[in-house]
C-alpha positions as CSV (number, residue, x, y, z in Angstrom):
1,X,133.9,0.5,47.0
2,X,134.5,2.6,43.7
3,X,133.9,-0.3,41.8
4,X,130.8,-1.1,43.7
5,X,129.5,1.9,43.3
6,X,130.1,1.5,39.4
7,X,128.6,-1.3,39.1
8,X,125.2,0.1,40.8
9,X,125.0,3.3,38.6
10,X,125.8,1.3,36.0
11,X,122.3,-0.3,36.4
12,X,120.5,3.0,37.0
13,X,120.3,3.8,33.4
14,X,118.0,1.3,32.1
15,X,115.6,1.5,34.9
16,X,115.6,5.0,34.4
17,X,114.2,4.4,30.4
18,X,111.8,1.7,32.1
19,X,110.4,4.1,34.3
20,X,110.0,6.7,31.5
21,X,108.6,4.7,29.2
22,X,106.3,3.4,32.1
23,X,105.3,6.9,32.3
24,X,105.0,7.8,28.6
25,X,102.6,4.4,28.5
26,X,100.8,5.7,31.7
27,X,100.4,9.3,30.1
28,X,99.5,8.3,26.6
29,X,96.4,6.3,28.3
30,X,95.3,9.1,30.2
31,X,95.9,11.3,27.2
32,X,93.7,9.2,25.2
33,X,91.7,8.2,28.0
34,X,90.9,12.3,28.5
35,X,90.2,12.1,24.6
36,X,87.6,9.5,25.0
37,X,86.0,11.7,27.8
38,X,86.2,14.9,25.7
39,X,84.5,13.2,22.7
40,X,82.2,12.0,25.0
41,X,81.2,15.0,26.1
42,X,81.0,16.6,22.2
43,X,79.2,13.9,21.5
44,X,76.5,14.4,24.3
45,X,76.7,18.4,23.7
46,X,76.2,17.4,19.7
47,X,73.3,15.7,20.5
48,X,72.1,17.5,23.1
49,X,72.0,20.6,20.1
50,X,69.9,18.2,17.9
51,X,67.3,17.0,20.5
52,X,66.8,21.2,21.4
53,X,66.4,21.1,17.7
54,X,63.9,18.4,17.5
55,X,62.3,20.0,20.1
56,X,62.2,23.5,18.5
57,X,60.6,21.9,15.5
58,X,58.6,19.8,17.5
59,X,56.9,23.1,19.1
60,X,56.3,24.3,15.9
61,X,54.3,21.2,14.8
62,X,52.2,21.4,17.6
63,X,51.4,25.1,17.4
64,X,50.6,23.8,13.0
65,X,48.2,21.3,14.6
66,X,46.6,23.1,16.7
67,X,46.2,25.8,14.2
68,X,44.5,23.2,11.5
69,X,47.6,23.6,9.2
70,X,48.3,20.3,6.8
71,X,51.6,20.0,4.6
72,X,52.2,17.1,2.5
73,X,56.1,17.3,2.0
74,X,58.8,17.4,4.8
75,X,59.8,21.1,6.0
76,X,63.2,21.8,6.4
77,X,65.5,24.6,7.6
78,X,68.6,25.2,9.6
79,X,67.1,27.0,12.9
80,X,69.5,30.1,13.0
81,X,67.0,31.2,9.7
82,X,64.0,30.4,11.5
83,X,63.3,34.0,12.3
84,X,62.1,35.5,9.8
85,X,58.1,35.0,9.0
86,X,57.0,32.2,6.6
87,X,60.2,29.9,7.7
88,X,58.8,26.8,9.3
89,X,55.5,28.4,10.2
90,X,52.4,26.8,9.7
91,X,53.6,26.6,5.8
92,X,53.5,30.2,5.8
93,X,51.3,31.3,8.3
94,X,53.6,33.1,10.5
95,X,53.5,31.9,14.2
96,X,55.4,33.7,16.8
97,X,55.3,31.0,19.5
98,X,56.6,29.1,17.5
99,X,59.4,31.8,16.0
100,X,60.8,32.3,19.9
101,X,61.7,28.4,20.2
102,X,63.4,28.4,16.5
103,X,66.7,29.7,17.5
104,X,68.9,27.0,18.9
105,X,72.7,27.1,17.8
106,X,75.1,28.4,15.4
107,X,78.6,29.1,15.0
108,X,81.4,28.2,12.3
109,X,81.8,24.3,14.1
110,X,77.8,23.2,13.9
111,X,74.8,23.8,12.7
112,X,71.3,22.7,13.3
113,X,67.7,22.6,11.7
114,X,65.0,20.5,11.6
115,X,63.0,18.4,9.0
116,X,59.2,18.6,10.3
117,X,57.4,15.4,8.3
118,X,54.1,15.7,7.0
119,X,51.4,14.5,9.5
120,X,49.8,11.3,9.1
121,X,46.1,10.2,10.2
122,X,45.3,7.3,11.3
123,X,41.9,6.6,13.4
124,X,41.8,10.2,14.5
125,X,45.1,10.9,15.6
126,X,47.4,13.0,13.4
127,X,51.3,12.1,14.1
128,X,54.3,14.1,13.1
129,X,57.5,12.9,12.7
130,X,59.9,15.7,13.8
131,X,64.0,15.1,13.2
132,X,66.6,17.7,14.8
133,X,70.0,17.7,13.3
134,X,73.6,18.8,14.7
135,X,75.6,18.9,11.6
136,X,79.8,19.2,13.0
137,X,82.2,20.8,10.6
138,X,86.2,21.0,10.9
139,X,86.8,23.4,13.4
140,X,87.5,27.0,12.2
141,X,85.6,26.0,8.6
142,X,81.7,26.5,9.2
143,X,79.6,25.0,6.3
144,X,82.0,25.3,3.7
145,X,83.6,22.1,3.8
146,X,82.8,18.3,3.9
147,X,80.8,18.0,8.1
148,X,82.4,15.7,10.4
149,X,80.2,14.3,11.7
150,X,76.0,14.5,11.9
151,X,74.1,13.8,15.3
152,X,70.1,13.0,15.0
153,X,67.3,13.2,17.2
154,X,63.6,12.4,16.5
155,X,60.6,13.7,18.5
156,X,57.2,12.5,17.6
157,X,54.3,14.7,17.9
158,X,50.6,13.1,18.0
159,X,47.2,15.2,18.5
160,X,44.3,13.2,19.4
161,X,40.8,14.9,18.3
162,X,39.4,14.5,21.8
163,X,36.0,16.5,22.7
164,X,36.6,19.2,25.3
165,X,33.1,19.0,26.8
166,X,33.1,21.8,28.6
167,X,33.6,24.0,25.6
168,X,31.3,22.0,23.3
169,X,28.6,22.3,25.7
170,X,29.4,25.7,25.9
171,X,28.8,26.1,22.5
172,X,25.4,24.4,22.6
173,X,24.2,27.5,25.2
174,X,21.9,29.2,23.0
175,X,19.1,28.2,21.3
176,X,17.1,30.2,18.9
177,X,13.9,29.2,17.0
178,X,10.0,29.9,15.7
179,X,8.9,33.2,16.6
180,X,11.2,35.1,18.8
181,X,11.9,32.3,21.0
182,X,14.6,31.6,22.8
183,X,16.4,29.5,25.3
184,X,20.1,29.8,27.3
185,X,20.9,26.5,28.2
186,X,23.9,28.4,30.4
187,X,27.5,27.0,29.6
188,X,27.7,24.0,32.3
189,X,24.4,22.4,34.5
190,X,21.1,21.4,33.5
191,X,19.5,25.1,34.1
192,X,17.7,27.0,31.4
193,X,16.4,30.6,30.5
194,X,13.7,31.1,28.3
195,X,13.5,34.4,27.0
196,X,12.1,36.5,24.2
197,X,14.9,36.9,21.5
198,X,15.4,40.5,20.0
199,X,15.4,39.3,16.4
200,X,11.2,40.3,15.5
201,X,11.7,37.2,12.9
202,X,9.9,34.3,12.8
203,X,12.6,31.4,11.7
204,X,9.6,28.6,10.2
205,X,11.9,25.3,10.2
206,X,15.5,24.9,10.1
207,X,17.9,27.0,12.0
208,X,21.5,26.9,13.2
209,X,22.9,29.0,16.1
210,X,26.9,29.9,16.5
211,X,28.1,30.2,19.9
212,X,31.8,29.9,20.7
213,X,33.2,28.3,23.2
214,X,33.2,30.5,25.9
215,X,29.3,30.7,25.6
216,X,29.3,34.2,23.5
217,X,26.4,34.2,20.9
218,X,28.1,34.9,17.4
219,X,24.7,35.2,15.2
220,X,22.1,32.7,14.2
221,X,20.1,32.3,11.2
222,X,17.3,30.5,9.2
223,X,19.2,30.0,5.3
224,X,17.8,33.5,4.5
225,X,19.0,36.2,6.6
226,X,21.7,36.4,9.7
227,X,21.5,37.9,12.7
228,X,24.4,39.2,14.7
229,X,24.6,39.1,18.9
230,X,22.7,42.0,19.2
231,X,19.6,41.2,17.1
232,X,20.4,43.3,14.2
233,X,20.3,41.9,10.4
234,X,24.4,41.6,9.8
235,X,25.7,43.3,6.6
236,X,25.2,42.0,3.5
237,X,23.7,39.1,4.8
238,X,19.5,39.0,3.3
239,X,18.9,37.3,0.2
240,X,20.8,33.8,1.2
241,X,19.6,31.1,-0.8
242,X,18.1,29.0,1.8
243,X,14.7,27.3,1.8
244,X,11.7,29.0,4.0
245,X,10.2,25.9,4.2
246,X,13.1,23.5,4.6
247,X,13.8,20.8,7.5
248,X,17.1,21.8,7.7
249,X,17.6,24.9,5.5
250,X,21.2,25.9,7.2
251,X,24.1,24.5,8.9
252,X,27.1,26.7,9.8
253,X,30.4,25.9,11.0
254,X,33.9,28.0,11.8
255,X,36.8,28.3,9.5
256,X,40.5,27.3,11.1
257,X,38.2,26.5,14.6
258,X,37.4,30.4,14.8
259,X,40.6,31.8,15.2
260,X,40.2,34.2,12.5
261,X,36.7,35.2,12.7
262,X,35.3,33.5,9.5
263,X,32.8,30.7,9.4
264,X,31.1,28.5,6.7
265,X,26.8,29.1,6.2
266,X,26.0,26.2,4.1
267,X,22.5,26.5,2.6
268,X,20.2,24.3,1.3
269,X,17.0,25.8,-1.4
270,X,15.2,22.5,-1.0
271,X,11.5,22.6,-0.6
272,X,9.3,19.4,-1.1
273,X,6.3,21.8,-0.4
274,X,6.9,24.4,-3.7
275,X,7.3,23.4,-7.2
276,X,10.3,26.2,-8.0
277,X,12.8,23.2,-7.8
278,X,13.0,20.6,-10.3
279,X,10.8,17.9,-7.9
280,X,11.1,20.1,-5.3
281,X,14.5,19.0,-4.9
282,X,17.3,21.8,-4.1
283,X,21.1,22.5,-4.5
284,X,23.5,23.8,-2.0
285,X,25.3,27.2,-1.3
286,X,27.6,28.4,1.0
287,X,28.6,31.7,2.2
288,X,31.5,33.0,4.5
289,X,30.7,35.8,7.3
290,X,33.6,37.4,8.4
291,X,33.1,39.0,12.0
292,X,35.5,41.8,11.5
293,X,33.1,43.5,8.7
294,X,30.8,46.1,9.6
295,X,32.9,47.9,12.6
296,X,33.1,44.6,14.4
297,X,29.2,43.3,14.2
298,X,30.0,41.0,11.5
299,X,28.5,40.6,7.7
300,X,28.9,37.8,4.7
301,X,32.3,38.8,2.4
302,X,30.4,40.4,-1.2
303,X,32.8,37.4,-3.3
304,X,31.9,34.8,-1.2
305,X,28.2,34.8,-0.9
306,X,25.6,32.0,-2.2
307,X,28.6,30.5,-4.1
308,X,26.9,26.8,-5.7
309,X,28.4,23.9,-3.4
310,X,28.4,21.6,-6.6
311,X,29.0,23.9,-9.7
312,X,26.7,23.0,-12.7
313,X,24.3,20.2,-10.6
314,X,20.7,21.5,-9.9
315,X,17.8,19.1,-8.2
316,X,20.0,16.7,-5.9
317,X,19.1,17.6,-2.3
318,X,16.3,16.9,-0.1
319,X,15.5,19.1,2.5
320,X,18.1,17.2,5.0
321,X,21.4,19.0,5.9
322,X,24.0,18.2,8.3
323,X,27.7,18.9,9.0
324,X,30.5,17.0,10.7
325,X,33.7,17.7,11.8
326,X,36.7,16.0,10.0
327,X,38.7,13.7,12.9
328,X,41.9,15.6,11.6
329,X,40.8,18.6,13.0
330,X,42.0,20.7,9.4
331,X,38.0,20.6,8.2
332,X,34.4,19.5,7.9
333,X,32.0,17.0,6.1
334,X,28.8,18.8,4.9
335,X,26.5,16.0,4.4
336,X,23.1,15.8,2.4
337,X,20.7,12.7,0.7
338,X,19.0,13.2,-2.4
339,X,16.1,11.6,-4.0
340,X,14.5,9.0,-5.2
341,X,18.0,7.0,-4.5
342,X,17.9,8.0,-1.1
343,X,21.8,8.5,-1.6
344,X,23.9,10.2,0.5
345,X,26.1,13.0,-0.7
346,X,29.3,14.2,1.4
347,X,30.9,17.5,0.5
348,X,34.8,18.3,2.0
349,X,35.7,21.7,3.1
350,X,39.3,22.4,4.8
351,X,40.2,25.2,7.1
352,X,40.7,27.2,4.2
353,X,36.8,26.9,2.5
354,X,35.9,24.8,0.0
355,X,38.1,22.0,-1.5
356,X,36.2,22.3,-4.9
357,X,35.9,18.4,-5.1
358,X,32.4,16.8,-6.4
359,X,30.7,15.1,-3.3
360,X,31.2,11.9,-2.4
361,X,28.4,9.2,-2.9
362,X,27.4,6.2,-1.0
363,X,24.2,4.0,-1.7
364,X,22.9,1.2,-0.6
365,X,21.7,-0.6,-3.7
366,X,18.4,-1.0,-2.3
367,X,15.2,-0.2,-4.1
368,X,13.5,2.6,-2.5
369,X,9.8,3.0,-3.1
370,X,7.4,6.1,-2.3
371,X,3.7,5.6,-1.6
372,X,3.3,9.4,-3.0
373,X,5.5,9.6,-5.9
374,X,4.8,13.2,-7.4
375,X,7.3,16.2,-7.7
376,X,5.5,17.9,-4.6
377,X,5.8,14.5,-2.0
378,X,8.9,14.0,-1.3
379,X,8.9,14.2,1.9
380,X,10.4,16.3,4.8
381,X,14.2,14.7,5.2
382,X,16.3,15.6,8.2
383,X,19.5,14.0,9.9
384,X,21.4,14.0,12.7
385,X,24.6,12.7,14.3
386,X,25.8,11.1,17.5
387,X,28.0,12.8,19.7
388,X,30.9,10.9,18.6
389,X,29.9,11.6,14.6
390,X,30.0,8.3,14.5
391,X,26.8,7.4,13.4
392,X,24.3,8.9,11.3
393,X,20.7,8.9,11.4
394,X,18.5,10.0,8.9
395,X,14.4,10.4,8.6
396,X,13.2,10.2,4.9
397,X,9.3,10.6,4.7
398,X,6.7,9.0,2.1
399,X,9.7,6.3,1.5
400,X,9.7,3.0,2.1
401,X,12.0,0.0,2.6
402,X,10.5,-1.7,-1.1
403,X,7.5,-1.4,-3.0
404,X,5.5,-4.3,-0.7
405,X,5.4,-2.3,2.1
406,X,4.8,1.0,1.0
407,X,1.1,-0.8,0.7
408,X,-1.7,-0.5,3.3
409,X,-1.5,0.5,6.1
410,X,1.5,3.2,5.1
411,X,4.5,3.8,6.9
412,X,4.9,7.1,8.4
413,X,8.2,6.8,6.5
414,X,12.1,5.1,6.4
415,X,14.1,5.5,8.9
416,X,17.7,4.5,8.8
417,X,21.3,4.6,10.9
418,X,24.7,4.4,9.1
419,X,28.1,4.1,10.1
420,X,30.4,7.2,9.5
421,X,34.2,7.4,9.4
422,X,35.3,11.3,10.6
423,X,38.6,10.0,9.0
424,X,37.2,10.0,5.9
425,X,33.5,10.9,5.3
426,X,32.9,7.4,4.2
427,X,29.4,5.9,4.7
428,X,28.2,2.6,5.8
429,X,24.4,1.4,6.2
430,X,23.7,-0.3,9.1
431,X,20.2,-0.5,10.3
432,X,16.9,0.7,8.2
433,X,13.1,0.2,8.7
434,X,9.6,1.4,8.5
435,X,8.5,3.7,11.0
436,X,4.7,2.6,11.9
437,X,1.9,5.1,11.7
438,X,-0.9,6.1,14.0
439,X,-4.1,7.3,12.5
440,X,-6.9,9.1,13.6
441,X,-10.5,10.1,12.3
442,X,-9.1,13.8,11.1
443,X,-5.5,12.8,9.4
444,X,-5.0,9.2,8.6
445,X,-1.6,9.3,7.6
446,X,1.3,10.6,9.0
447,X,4.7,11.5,7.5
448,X,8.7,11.1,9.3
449,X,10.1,14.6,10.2
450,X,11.9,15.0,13.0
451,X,15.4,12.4,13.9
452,X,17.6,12.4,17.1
453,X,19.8,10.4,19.4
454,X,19.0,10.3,23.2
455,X,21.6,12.2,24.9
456,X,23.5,8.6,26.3
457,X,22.9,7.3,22.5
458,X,20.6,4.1,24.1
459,X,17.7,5.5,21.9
460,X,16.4,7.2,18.5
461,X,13.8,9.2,19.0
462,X,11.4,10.0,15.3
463,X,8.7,12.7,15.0
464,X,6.2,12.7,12.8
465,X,3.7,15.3,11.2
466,X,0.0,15.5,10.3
467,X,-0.4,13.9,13.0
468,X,2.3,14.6,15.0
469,X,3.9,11.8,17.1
470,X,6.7,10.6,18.7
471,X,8.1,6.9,18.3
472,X,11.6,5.5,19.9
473,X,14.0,2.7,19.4
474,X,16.3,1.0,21.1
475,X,19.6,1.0,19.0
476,X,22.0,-0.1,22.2
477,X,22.6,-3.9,22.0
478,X,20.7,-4.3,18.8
479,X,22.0,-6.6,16.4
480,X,19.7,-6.3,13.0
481,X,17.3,-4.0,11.4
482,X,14.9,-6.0,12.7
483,X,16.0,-5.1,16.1
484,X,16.0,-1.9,15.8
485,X,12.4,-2.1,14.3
486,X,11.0,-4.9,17.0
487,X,12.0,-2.4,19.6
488,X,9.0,0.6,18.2
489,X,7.6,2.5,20.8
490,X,4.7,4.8,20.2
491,X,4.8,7.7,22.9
492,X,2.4,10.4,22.1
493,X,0.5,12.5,20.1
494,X,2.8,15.9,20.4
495,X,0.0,18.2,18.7
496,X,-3.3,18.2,20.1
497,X,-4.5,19.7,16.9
498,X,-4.3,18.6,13.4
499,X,-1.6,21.8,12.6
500,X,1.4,19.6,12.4
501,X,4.3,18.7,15.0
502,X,7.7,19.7,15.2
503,X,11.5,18.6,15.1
504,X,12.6,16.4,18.0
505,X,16.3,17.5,18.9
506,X,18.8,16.2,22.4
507,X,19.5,19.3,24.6
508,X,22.9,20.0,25.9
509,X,21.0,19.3,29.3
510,X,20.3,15.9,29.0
511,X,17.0,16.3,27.9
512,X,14.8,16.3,24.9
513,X,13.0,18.7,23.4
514,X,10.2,18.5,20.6
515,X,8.6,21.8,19.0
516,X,5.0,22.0,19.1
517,X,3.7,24.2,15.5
518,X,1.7,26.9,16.1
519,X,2.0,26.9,20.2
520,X,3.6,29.2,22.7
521,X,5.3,25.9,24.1
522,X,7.3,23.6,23.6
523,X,7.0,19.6,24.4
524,X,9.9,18.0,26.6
525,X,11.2,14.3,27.6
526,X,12.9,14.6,30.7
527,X,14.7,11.1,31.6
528,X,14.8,9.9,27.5
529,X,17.1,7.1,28.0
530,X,15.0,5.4,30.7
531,X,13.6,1.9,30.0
532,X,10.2,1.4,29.9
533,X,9.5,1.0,33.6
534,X,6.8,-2.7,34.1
535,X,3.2,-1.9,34.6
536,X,4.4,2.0,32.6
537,X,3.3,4.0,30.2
538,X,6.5,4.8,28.0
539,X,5.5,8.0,27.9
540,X,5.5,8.1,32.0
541,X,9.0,5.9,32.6
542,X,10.5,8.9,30.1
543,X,8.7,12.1,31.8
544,X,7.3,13.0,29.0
545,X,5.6,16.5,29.3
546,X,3.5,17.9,26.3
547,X,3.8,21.7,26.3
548,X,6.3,21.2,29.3
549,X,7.9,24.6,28.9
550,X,6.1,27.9,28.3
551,X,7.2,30.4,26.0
552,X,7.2,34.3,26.9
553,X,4.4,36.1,25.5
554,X,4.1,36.9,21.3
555,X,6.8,34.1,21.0
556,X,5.8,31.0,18.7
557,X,7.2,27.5,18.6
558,X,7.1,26.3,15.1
559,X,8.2,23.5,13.3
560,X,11.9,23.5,13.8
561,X,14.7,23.8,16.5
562,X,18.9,24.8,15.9
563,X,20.9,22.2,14.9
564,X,24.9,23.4,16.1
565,X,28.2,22.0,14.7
566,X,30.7,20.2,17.7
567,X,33.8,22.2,17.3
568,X,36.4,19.8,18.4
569,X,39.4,21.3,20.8
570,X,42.2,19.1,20.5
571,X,44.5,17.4,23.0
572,X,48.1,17.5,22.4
573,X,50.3,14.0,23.5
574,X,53.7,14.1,23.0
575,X,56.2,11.3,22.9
């Protein structure tokens, strides 16, 4: 039995190693098994800390965006220095959103920041590249030695230049023009207000209005003189170097979209009617009103008034002005033609001003002719855009397509649509023709003035002077020039008199409006994208009203109505 019992512990031993090292094997696995998990987990808390990163950055691109703000090299920072002012901001200008979502981690294991790439454009939508970064050190070490390891996460932030049409028709509410008159077009619907303005001025031909867009009148004014909200001349504002007798003598627009109470009056000294001008051509100007000056009522900054658009050039615009907003959202296009090349000229400004830079220039190659060639007869230019700034249309009066038809019986003038890229301000021609005449016993000639889009962009709508009429083509579905030009339709006389007509111009309220010189009214198309019904007058099909609103008593349509500058609220998609 003894010996038995030897022989069994004897055995014992061995299996008791076996089962150890079972054990040890069993142990080691879970050991590295819980290893696995725990790195796991760094890892996911690692990049968890650079995604918060990203995102931190990411906020702060957006909030840049919104703001108008460009960079052209990456920003970079680690995120526990993001608090102080200027870091990662708008390239300096402090935002405090943007500050609260900077902090993100810190300690002597891991660090963060975030590398914020410069924005790229490409047709209209601005995309940021936006990296957050865990850096991991040897524990206990911080930053002073060799990292571990580095975890990344990318966030891409795009903004799309969409329009907000509520607020751009809000900003379309006012209209102020001629003598004392005035309309509110309301922020939303197709009601109207006509009223007596407060201004005792009488605005002769181009005018721009600034409303914001909440529907608050800002000021409004003629190229010479501002008015602020409440009627009164603003400070320091008289003397501006705009024409009195110009198509379109001013065009205004806000600096960084308003947010700081500055914006841009462009003015143009053209006048084809004087001889002060070399050929009665003009230059531009701008000036900056600042709406704090003046206890609040607003006034033009003393070093930034009539400043020359195109130091050392005089003589290169006509009397047409017009302004775009840049598809970026960080700027505009201030756009002008100039005679006798019938060139177009586009001027850059940033949210900042000015860039400086001489215009750009786009012909056509073509040889222009005038049937009145003289320095006084060059003719009463205007342009206007689309809705979309996508297309350009532009009346230029006593030209011609060529020499041949500038001979009897003359054109009223050229009219002509091009293609524009808000990228880039870049112009291409697309259609152009003669815009026919229609003479009478007391003025047998007539002259382009006036140049708009219907409000669904089917039609362009020309008004002429001495005498006034209104013509329209159909630009939807056409192919050629000759389309465009097959599709002329004569709709009325707009002056019953031989005392001239008036700018046609789209309302924010889907009709169209056409200013009668001299009149207390002011002509109006009610339906101006209708077809021509059979067995119809055009005239009837469109509702076409001479004098078809009345103007309050001592107030004076004259030649010209506001032309206002779409300020584009953008949309933020993230991804």
């Amino acid at each position: 039995m003894e010996r038995g019992r030897f022989s069994f512990g004897g055995f014992a031993l061995p299996s008791v190693v076996l089962s150890s090292v079972i054990l040890l094997m069993v142990l080691g696995a879970a050991m590295q098994g819980l290893a696995s998990i725990r790195s796991g987990i760094a890892s996911q808390y690692y990049n968890q800390l650079a995604f918060e990163a990203a995102e931190s950055g990411a906020a702060i691109a957006e909030e840049c965006l919104k703001q108008g703000y460009r960079w052209t090299s990456p920003m970079s920072t680690y995120t526990e220095k993001c608090s102080g002012r200027g870091n990662l901001s708008c390239s300096g200008h402090g935002s405090d959103y943007a500050e609260r979502r900077c902090a993100v981690a810190s300690n002597l294991d891991v660090s963060t920041r975030v590398v914020i790439h410069p924005p790229e454009v490409n047709m209209g939508v601005t995309r940021v590249k936006v990296e957050g970064i865990a850096t991991k050190f040897p524990r206990g070490h911080g930053g002073g030695v060799r990292p571990v390891a580095e975890y990344k996460s990318v966030i891409y932030r795009s903004i799309i230049q969409e329009n907000d049409q509520a607020k751009t028709r809000a900003t379309q509410r006012y209209w102020y023009f001629g003598t004392q008159a005035a309309i509110d077009f309301g922020v939303s619907g197709d009601s109207s207000r006509i009223f007596r303005n407060n201004t005792r001025y009488t605005a002769g031909e181009g005018v721009t209005v600034i409303t914001d867009t909440s529907g608050n009148l800002k000021f409004w004014t003629d190229g010479r003189s501002v008015f602020n909200s409440s009627g009164a001349v603003m400070y320091n504002s008289t003397g501006l170097n705009g024409s009195s007798s110009g198509t379109q003598a001013a065009a205004s627009f806000p600096l960084n979209s308003g947010r700081d109470g500055k914006y841009i009056i462009v003015t143009n000294s053209a006048d084809t009617s004087s001889l002060a001008s070399a050929r009665g051509l003009g230059e531009l100007y701008y000036s900056i009103v600042d709406m704090s000056l003046d206890g609040g009522k607003g006034g033009i900054q003393d070093e930034a008034k009539n400043t020359p658009l195109w130091t050392g050039k005089l003589g290169y615009t006509t009397e047409a002005l017009t302004v775009a907003p840049k598809s970026s959202g960080d700027g505009y296009w201030v756009i002008t033609t100039t005679k006798p090349s019938l060139d177009i000229l586009v001027f850059d400004f940033n949210n900042d001003g000015f860039s400086g830079n001489p215009p750009q220039r786009f012909s056509t190659g073509l040889n222009y002719a005038t049937y009145a060639p003289g320095p006084t007869n060059l003719g009463f230019d205007s342009m206007n855009f689309n809705k979309s700034y996508s297309q350009l249309a532009i009346s230029s009066g006593k030209n011609c397509l060529n020499s041949a038809s500038c001979r009897s019986p003359l054109p009223s003038g050229l009219a002509r649509v091009v293609d524009f890229s808000a990228d880039t301000g870049k112009i291409t021609p697309k259609y152009e023709w003669n815009v026919s005449i229609r003479p009478t016993a007391d003025s047998p000639y007539s002259e382009n003035y006036g140049i708009s889009f219907s409000p669904k962009e089917n039609y362009l709508y020309v008004s002429t002077l001495y005498r006034a009429g209104l013509f329209r083509y159909k630009i939807s579905g056409a192919q050629s020039s000759d389309d465009v030009k097959n599709s002329e339709e004569y709709i009325a006389n707009t002056s019953t008199a031989n005392s001239g007509g008036g700018q046609v111009l789209a309302g924010p309220d889907g009709k169209m409006y056409v200013a009668n010189y001299g009149m207390r009214s002011v002509s109006v198309i009610n339906n101006p994208d209708n077809p021509t019904l059979p067995g119809s007058s055009t005239a009837d099909s469109i509702g076409w009203i001479y004098n078809g609103i009345t103007l309050p008593s001592g107030t004076y349509s004259r030649y010209g109505l506001p032309q206002m500058v779409t300020v584009y609220s953008p949309k933020i998609i993230s991804y």
